[in-house]
C-alpha positions as CSV (number, residue, x, y, z in Angstrom):
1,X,99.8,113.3,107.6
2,X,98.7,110.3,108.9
3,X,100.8,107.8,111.1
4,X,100.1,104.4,112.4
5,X,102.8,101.6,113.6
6,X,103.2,98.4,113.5
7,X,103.8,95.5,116.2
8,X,107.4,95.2,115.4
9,X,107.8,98.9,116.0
10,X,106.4,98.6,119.3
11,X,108.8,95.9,119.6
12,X,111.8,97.9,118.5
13,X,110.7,100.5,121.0
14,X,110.5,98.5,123.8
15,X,113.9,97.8,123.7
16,X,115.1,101.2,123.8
17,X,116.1,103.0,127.3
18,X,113.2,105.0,129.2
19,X,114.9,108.2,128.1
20,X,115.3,107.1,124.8
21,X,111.6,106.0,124.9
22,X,110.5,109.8,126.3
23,X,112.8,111.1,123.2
24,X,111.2,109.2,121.1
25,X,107.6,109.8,122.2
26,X,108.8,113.5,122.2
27,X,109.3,113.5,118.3
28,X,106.4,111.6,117.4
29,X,104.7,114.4,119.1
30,X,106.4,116.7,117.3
31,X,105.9,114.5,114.1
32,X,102.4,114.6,114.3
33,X,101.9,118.2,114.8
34,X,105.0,119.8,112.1
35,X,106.1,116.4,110.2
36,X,108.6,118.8,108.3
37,X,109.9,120.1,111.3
38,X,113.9,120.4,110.8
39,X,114.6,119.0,113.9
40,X,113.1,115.4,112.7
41,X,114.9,115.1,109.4
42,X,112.2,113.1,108.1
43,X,113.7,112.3,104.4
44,X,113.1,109.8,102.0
45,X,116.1,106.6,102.0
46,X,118.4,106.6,99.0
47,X,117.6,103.2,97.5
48,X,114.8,102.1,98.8
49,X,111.0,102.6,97.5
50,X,108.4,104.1,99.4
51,X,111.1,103.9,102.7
52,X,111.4,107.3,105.0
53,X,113.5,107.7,108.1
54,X,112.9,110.4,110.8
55,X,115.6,111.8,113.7
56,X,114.1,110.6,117.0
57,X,117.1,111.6,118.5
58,X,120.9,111.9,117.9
59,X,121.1,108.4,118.5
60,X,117.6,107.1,117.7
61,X,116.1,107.0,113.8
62,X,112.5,105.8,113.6
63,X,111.6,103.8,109.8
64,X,108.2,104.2,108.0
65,X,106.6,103.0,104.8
66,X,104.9,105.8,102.8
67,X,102.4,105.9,100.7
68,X,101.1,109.6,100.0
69,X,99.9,111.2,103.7
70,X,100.4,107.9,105.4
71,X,103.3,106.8,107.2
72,X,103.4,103.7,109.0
73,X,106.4,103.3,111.3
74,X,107.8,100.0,111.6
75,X,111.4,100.0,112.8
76,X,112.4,102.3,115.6
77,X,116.2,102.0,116.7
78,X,119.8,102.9,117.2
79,X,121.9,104.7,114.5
80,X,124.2,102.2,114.0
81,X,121.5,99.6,113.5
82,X,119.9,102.0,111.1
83,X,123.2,102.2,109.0
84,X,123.9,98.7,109.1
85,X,119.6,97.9,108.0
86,X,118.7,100.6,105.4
87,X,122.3,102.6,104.8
């Protein structure tokens, strides 16, 4: 699979913590190397084309657009945010 982001996510990241940074980092790691890897939950959004969500951490879903093998992340942020943007 191939994964790229976008400046916003690097903007959403940057206003994580640094140890929810690390976490994050952590599972894009993990991302690249096993993207169906339980522990990332990476699932397709209920309602919205094309839309995917991954696990970063309990607190912390990452947002991509897919098309085929290529993900591009663009959101990257707390699950509350998450529910009130995409749920």
């Amino acid at each position: 699979m191939i994964s790229e982001t976008t400046p916003t996510f690097w903007r959403c990241l940057e206003r994580l913590t640094e140890k929810e940074r690390d976490a994050a980092r952590r599972s894009f790691r993990l991302f690249a190397s096993s993207p169906g890897h339980n522990s990332l939950n990476f699932k397709k959004l209920t309602g919205h084309q094309d839309i995917w969500s991954a696990r970063a951490s309990l607190d912390i879903r990452a947002v991509a657009h897919r098309v085929g093998d290529k993900v591009t992340w663009f959101w990257i942020g707390h699950h509350k945010e998450f529910d009130q943007l995409f749920g």
